[in-house]
Gaussian input, Z-matrix of N, CA and C with variables (Angstrom, degrees):
# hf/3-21g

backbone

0 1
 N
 C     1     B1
 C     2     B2     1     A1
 N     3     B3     2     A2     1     D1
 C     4     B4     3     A3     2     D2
 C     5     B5     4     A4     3     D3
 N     6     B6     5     A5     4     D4
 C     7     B7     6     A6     5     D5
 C     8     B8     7     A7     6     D6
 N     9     B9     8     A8     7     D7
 C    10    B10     9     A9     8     D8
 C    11    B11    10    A10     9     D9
 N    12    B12    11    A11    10    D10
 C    13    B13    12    A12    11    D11
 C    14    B14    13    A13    12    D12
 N    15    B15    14    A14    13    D13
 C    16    B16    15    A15    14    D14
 C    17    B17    16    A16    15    D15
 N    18    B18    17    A17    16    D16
 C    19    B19    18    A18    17    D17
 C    20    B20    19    A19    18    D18
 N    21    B21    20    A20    19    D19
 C    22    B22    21    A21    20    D20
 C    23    B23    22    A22    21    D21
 N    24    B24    23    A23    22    D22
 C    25    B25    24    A24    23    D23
 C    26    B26    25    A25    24    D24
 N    27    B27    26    A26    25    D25
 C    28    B28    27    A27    26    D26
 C    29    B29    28    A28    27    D27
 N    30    B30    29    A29    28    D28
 C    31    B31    30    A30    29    D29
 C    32    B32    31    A31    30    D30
 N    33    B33    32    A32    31    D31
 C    34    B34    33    A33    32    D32
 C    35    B35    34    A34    33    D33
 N    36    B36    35    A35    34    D34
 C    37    B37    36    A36    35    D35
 C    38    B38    37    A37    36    D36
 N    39    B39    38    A38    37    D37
 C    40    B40    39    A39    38    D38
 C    41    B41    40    A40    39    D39
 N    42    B42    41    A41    40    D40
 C    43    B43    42    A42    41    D41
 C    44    B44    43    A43    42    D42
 N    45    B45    44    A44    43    D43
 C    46    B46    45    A45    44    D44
 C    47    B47    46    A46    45    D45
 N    48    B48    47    A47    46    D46
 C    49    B49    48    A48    47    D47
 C    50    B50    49    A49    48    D48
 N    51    B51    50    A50    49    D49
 C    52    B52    51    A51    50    D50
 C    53    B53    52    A52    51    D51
 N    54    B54    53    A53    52    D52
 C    55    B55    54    A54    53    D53
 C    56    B56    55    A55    54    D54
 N    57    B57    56    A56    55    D55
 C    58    B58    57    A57    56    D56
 C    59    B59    58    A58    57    D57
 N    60    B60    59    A59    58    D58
 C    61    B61    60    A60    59    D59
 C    62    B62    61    A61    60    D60
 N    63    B63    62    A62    61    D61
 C    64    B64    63    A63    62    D62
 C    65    B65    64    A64    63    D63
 N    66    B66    65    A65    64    D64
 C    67    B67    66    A66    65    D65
 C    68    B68    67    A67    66    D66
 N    69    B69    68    A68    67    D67
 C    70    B70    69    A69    68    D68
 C    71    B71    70    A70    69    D69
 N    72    B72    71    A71    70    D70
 C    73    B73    72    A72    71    D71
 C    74    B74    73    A73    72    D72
 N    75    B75    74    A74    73    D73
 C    76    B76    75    A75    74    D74
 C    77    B77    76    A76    75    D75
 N    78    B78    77    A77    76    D76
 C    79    B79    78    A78    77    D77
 C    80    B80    79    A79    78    D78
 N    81    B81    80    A80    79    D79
 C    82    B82    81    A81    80    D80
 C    83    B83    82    A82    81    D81
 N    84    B84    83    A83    82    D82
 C    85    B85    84    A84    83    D83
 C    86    B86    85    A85    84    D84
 N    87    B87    86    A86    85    D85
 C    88    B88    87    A87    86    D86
 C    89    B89    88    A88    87    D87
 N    90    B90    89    A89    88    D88
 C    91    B91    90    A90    89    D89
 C    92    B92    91    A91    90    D90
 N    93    B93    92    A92    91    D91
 C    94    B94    93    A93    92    D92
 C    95    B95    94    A94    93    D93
 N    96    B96    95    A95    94    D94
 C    97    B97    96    A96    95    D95
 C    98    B98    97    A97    96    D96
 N    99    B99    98    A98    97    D97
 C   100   B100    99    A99    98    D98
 C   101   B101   100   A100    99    D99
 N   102   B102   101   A101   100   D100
 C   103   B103   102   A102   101   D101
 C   104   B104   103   A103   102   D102
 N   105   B105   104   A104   103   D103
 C   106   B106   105   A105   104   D104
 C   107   B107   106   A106   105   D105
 N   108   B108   107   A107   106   D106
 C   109   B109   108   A108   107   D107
 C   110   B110   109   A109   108   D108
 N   111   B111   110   A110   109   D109
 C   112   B112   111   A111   110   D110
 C   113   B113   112   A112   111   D111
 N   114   B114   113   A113   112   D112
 C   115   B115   114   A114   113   D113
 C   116   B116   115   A115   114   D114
 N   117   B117   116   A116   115   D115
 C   118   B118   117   A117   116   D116
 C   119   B119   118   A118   117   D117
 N   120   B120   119   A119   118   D118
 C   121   B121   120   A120   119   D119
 C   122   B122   121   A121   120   D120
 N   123   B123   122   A122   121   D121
 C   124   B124   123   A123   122   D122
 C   125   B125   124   A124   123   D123
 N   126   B126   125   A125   124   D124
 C   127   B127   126   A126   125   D125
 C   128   B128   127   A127   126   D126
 N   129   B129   128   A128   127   D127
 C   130   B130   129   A129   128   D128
 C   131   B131   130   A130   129   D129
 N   132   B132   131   A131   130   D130
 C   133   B133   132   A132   131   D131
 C   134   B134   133   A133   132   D132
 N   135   B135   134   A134   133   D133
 C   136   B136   135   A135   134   D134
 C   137   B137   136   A136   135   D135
 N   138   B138   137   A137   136   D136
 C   139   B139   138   A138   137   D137
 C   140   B140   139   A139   138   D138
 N   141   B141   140   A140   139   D139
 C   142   B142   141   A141   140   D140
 C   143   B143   142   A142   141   D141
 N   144   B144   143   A143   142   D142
 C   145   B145   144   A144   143   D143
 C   146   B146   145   A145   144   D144
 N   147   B147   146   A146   145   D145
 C   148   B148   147   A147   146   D146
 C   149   B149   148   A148   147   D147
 N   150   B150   149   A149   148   D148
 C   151   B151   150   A150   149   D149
 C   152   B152   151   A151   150   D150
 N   153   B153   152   A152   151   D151
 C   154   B154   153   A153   152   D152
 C   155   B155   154   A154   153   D153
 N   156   B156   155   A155   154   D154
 C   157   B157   156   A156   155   D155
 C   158   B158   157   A157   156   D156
 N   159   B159   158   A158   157   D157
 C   160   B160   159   A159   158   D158
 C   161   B161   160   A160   159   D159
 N   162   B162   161   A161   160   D160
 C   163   B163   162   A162   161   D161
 C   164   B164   163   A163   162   D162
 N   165   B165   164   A164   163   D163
 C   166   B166   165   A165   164   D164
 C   167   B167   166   A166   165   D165
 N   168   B168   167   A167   166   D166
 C   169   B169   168   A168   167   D167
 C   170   B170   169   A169   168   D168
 N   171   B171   170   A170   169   D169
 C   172   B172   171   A171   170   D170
 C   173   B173   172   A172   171   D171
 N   174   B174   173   A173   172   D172
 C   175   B175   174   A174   173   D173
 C   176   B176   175   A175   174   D174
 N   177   B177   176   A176   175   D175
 C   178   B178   177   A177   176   D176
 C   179   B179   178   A178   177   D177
 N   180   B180   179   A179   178   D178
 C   181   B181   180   A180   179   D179
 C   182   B182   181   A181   180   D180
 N   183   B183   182   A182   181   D181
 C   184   B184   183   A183   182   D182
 C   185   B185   184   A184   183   D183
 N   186   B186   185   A185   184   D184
 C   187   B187   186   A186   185   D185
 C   188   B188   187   A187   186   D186
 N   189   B189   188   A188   187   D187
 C   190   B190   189   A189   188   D188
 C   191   B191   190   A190   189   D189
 N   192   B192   191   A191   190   D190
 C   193   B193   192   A192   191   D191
 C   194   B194   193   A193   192   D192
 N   195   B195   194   A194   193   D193
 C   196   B196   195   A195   194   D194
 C   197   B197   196   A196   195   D195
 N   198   B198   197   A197   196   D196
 C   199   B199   198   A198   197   D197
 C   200   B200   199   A199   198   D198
 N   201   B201   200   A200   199   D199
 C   202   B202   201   A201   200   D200
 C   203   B203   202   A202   201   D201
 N   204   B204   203   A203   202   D202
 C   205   B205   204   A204   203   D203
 C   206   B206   205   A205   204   D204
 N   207   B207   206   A206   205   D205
 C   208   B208   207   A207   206   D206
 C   209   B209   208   A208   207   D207
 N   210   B210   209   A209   208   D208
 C   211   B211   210   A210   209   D209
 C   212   B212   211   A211   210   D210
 N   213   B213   212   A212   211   D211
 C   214   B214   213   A213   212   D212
 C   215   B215   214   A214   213   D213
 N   216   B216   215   A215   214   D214
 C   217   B217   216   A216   215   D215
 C   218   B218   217   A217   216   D216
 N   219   B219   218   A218   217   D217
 C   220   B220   219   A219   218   D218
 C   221   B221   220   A220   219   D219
 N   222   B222   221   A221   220   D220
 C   223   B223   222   A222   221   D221
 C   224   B224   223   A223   222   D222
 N   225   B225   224   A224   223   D223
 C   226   B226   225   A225   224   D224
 C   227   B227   226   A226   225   D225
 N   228   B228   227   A227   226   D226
 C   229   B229   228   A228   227   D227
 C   230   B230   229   A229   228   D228
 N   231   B231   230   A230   229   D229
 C   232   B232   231   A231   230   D230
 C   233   B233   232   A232   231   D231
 N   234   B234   233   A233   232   D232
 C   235   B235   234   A234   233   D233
 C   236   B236   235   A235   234   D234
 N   237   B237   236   A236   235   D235
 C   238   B238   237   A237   236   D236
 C   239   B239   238   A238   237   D237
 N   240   B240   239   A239   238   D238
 C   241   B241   240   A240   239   D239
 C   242   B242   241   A241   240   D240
 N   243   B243   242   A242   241   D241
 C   244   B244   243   A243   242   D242
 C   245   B245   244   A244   243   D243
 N   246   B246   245   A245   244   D244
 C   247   B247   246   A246   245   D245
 C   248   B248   247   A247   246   D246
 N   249   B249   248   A248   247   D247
 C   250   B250   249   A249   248   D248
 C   251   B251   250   A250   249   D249
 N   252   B252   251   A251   250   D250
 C   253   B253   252   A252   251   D251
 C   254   B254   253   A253   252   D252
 N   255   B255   254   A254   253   D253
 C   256   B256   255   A255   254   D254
 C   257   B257   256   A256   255   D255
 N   258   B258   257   A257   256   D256
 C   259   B259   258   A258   257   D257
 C   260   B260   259   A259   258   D258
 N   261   B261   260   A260   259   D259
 C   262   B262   261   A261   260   D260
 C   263   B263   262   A262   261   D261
 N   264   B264   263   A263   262   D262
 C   265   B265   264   A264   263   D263
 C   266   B266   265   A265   264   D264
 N   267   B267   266   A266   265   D265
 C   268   B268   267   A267   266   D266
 C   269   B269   268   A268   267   D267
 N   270   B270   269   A269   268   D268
 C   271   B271   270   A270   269   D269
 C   272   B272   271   A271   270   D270
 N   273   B273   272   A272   271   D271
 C   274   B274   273   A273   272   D272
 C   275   B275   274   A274   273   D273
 N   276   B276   275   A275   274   D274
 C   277   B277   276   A276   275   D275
 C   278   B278   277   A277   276   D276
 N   279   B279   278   A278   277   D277
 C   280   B280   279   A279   278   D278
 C   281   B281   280   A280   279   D279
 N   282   B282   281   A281   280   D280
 C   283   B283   282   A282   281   D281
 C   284   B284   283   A283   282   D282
 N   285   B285   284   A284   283   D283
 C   286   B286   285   A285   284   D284
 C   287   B287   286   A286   285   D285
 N   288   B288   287   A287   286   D286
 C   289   B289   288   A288   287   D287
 C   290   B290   289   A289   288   D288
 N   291   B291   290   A290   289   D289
 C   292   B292   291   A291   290   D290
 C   293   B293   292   A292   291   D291
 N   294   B294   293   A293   292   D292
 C   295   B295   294   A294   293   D293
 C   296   B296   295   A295   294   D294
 N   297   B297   296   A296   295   D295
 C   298   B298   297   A297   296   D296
 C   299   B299   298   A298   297   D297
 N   300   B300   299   A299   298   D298
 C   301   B301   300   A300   299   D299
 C   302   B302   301   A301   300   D300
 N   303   B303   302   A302   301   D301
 C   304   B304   303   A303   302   D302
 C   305   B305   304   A304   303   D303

   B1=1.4507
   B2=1.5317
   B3=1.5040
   B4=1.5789
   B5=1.5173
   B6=1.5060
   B7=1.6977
   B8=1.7889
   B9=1.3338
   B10=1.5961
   B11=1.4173
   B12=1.6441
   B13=1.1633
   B14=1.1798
   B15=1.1343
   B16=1.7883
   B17=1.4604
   B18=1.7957
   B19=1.5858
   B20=1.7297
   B21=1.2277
   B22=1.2735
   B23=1.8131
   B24=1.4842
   B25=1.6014
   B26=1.5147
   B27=1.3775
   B28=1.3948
   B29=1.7585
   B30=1.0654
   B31=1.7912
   B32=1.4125
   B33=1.1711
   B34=1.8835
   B35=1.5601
   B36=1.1972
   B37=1.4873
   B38=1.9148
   B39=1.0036
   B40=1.4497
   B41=1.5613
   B42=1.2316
   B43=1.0182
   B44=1.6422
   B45=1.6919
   B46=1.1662
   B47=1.5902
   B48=1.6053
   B49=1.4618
   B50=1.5715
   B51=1.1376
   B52=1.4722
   B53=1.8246
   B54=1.3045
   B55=1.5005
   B56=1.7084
   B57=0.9792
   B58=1.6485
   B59=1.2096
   B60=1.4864
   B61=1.1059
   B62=1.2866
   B63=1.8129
   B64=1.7077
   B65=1.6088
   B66=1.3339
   B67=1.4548
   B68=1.5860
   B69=1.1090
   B70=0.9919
   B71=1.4664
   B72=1.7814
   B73=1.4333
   B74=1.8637
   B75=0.5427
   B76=1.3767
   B77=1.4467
   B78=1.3313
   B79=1.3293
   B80=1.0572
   B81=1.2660
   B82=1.2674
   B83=1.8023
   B84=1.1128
   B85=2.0039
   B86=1.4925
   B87=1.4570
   B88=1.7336
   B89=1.4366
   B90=1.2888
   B91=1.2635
   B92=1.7495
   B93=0.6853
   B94=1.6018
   B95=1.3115
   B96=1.2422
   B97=1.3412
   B98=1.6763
   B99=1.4281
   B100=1.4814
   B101=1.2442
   B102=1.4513
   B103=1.8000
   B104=1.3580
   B105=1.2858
   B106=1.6731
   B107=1.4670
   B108=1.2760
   B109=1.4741
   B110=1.8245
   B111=0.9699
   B112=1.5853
   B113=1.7256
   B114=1.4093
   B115=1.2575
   B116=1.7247
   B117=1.1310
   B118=1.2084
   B119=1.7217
   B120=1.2963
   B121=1.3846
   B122=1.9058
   B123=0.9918
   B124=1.7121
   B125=1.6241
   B126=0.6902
   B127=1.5716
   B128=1.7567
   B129=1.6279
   B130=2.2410
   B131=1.7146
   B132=0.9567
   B133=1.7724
   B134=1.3729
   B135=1.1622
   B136=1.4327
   B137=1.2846
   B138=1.6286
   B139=1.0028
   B140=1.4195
   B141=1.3749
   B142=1.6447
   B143=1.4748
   B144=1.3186
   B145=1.6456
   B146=1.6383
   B147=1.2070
   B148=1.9341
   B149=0.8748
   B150=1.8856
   B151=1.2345
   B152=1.9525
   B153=1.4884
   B154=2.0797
   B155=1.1873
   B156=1.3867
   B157=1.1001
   B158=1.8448
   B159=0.8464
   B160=2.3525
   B161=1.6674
   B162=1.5306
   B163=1.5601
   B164=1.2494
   B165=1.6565
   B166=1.3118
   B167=1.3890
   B168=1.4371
   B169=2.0254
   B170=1.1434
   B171=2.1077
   B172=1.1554
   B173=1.4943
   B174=1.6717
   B175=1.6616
   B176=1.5994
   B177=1.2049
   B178=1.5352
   B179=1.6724
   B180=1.4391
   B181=1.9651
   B182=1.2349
   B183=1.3467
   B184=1.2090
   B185=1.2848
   B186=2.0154
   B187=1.5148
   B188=0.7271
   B189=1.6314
   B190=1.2297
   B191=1.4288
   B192=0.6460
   B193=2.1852
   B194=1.0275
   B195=0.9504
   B196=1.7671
   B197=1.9111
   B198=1.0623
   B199=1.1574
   B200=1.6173
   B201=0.9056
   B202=1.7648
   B203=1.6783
   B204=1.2738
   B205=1.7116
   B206=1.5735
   B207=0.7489
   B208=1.6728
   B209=1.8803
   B210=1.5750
   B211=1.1943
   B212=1.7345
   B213=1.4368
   B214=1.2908
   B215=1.6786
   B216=1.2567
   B217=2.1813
   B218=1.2873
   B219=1.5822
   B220=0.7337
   B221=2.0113
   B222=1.0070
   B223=1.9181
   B224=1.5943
   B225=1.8118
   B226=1.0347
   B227=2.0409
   B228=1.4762
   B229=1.1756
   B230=1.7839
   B231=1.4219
   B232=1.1878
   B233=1.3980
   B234=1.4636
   B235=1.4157
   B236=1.4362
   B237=1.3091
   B238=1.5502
   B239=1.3892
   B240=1.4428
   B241=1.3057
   B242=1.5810
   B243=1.2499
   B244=1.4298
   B245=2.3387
   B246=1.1199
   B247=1.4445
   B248=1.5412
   B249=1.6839
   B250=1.0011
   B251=1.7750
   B252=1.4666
   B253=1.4857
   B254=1.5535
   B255=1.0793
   B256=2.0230
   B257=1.6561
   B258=1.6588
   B259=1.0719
   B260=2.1947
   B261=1.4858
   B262=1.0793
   B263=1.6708
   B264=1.4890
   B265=1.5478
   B266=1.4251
   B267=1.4453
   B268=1.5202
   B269=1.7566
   B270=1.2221
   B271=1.8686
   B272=1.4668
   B273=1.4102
   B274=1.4649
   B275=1.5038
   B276=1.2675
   B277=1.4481
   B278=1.4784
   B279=1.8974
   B280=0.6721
   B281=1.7813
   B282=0.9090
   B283=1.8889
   B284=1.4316
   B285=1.3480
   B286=1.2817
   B287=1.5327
   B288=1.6088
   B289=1.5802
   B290=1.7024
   B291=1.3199
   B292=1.7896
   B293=1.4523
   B294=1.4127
   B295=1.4420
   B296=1.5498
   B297=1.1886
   B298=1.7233
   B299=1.5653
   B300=1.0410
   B301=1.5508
   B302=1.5136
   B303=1.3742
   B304=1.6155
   B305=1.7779
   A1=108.70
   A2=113.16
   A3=101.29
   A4=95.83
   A5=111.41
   A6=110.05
   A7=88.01
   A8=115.69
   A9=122.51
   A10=96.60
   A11=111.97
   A12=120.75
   A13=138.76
   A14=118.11
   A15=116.33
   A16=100.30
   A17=98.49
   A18=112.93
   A19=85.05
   A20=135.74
   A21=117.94
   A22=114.74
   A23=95.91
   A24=92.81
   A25=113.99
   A26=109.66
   A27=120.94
   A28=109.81
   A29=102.27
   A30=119.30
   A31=99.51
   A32=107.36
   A33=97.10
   A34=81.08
   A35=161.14
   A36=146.48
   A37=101.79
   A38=113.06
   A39=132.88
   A40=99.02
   A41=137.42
   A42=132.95
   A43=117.93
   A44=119.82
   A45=133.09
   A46=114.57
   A47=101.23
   A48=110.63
   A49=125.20
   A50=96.28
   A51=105.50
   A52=128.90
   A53=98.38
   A54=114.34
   A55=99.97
   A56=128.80
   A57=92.13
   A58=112.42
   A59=137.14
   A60=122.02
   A61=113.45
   A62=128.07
   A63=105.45
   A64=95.35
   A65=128.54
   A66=128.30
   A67=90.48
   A68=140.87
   A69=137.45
   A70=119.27
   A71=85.64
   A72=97.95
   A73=99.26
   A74=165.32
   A75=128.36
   A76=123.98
   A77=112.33
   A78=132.80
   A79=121.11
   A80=123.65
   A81=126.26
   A82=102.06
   A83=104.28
   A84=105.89
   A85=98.05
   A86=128.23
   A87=109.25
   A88=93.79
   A89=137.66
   A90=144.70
   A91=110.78
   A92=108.64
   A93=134.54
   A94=114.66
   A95=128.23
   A96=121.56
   A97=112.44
   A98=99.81
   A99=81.16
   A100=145.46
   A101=98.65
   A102=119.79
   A103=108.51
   A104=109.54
   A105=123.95
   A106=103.45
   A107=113.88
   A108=114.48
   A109=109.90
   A110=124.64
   A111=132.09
   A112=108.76
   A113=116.51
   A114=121.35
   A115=105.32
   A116=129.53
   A117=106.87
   A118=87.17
   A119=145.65
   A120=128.42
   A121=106.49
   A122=111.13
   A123=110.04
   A124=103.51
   A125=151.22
   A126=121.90
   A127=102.01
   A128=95.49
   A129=89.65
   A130=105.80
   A131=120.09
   A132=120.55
   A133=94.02
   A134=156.37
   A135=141.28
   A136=108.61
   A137=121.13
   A138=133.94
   A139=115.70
   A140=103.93
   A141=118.77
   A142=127.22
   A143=96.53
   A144=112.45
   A145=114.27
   A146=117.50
   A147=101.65
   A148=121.58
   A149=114.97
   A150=112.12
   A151=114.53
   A152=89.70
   A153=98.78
   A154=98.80
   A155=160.28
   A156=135.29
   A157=100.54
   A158=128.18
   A159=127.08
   A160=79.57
   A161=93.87
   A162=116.83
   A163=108.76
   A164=92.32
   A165=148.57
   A166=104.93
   A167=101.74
   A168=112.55
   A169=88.43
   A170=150.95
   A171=141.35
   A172=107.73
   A173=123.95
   A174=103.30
   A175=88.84
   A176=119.94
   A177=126.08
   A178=132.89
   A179=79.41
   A180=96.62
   A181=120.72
   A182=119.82
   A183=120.11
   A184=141.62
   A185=103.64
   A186=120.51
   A187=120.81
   A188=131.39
   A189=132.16
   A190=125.13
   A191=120.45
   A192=118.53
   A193=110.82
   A194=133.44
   A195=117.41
   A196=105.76
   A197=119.37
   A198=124.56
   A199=109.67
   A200=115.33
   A201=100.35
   A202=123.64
   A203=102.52
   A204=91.19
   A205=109.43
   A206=119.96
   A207=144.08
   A208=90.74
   A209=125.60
   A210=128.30
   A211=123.30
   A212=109.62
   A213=113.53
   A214=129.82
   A215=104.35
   A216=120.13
   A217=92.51
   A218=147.93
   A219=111.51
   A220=130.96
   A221=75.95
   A222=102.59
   A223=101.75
   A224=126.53
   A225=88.80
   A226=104.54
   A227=92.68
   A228=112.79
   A229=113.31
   A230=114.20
   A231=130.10
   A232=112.44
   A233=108.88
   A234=122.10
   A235=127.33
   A236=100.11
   A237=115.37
   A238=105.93
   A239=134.77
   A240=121.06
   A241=119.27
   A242=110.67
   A243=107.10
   A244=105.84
   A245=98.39
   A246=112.75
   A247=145.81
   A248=103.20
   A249=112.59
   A250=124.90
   A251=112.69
   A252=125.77
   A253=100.30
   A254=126.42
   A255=130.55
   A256=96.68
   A257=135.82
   A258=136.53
   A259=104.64
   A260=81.57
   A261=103.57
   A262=125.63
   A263=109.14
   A264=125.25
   A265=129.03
   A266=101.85
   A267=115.06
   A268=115.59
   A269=100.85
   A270=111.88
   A271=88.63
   A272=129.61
   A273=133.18
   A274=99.07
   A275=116.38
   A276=111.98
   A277=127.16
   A278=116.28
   A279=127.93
   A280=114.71
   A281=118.78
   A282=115.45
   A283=91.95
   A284=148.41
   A285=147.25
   A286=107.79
   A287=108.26
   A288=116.99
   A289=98.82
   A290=112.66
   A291=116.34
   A292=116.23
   A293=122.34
   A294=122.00
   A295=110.17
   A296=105.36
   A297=150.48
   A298=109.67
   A299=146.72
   A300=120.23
   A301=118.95
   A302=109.84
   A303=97.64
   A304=89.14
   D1=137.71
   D2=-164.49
   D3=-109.58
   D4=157.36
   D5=-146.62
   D6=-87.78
   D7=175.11
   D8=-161.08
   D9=-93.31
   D10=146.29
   D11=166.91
   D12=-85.58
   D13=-16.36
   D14=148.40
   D15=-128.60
   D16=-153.04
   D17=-157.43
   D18=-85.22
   D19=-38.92
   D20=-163.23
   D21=-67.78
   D22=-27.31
   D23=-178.22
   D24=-82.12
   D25=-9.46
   D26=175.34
   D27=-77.41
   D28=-34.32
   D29=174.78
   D30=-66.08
   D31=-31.87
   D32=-165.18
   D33=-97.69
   D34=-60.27
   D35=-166.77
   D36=-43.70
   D37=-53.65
   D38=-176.92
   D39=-59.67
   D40=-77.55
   D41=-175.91
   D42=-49.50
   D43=-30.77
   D44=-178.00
   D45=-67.32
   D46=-47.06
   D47=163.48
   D48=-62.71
   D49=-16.37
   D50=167.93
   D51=-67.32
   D52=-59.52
   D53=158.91
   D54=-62.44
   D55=-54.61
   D56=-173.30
   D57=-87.56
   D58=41.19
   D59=124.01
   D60=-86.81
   D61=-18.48
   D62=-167.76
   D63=-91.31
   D64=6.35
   D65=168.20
   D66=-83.13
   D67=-79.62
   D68=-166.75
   D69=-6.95
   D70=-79.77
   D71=-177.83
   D72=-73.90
   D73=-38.07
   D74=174.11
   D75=-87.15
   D76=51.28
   D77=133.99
   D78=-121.65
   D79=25.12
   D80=-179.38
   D81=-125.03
   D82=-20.10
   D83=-174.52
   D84=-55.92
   D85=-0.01
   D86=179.86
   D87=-145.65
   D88=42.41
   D89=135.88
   D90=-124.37
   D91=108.81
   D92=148.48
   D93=-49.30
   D94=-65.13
   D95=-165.02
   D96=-77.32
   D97=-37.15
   D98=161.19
   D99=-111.26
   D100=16.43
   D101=146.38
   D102=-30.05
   D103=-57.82
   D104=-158.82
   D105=-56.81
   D106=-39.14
   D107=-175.00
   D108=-82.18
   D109=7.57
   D110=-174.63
   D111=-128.20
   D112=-20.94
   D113=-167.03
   D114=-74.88
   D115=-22.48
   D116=-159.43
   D117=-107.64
   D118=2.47
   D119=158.51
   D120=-104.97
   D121=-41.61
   D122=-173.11
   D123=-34.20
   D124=-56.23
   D125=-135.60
   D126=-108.00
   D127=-48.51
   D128=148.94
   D129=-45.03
   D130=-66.36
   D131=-165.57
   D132=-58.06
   D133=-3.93
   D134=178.87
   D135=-104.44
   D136=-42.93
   D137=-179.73
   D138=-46.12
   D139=-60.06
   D140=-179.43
   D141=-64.19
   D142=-30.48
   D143=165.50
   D144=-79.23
   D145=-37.44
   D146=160.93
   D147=-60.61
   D148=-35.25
   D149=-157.85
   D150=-82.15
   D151=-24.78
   D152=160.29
   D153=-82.41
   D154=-69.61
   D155=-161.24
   D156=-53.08
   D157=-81.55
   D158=164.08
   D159=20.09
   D160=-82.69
   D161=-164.53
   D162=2.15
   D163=-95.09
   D164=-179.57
   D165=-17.96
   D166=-59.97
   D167=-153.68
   D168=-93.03
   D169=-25.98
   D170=-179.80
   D171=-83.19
   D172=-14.52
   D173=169.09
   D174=101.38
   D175=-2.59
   D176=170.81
   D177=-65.66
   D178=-33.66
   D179=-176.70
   D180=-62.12
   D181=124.42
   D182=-174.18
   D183=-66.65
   D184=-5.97
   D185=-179.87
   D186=100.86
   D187=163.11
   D188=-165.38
   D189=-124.44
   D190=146.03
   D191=-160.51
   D192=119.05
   D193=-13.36
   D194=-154.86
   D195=-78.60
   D196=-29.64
   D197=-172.71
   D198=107.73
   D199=-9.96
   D200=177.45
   D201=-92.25
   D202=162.21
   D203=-169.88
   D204=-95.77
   D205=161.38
   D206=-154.39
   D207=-73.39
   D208=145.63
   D209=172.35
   D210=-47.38
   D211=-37.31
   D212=168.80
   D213=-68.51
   D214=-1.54
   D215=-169.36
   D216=-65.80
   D217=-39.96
   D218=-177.06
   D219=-116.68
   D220=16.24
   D221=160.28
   D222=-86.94
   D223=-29.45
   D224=-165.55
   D225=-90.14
   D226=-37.90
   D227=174.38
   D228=-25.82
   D229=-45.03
   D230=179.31
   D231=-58.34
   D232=-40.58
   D233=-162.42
   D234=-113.41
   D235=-6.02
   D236=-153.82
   D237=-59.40
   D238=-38.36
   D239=-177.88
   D240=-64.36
   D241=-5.15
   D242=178.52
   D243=-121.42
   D244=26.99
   D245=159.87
   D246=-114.01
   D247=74.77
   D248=-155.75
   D249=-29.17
   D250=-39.62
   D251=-174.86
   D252=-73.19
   D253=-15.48
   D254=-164.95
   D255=-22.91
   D256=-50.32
   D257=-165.31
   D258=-47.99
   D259=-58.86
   D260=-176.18
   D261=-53.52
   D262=-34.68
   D263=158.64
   D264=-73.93
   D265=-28.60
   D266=168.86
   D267=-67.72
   D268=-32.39
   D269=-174.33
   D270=-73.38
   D271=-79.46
   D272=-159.46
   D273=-47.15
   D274=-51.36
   D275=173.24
   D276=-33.86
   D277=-72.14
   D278=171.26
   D279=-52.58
   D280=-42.29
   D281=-176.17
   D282=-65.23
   D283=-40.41
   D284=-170.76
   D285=-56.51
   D286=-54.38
   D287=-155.74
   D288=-98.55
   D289=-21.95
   D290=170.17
   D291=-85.07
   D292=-43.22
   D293=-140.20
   D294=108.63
   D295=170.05
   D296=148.47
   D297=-6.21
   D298=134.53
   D299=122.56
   D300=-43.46
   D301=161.69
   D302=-168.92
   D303=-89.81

């Protein structure tokens, strides 16, 4: 996935990750068992992702290049084999801590 070229395509990666967590979890409200495997990152991982997209759309965000990783790196890092979108968190990530596509 190639990382977004400005702030608006970064809004739409952010916002995208957003919905697949509320898809997520609501395919999950009638499994139980594999709730269990999503419960202990989902609702931190949602949190943090509104709260950069907030960012983002209020003129808050601090930009992208700098080299540091995004508040969620190490919730995902922890979790990542059981996060279906990871591709998708890894791109926003990376455009955050690299820059732009050129």
């Amino acid at each position: 996935m190639k990382k977004a070229k400005n702030l608006n395509e970064l809004m739409d990666l952010v916002h995208e990750a957003v919905y697949e967590v509320d898809e997520l979890r609501a395919c999950l409200e009638h499994d139980d068992e594999e709730a269990s495997i999503y419960t202990p990152f989902m609702d931190d991982l949602d949190k943090m992702l509104r709260e950069l997209h907030e960012s983002m759309a209020s003129g808050n965000y601090g930009g992208v290049g700098k080299g540091d990783d995004l508040a969620f790196m190490p919730l995902f890092k922890k979790h990542e084999r059981n996060i279906p979108f990871r591709e998708l968190l890894r791109t926003i990530n990376a455009t955050h801590r690299e820059g732009y596509e050129a």
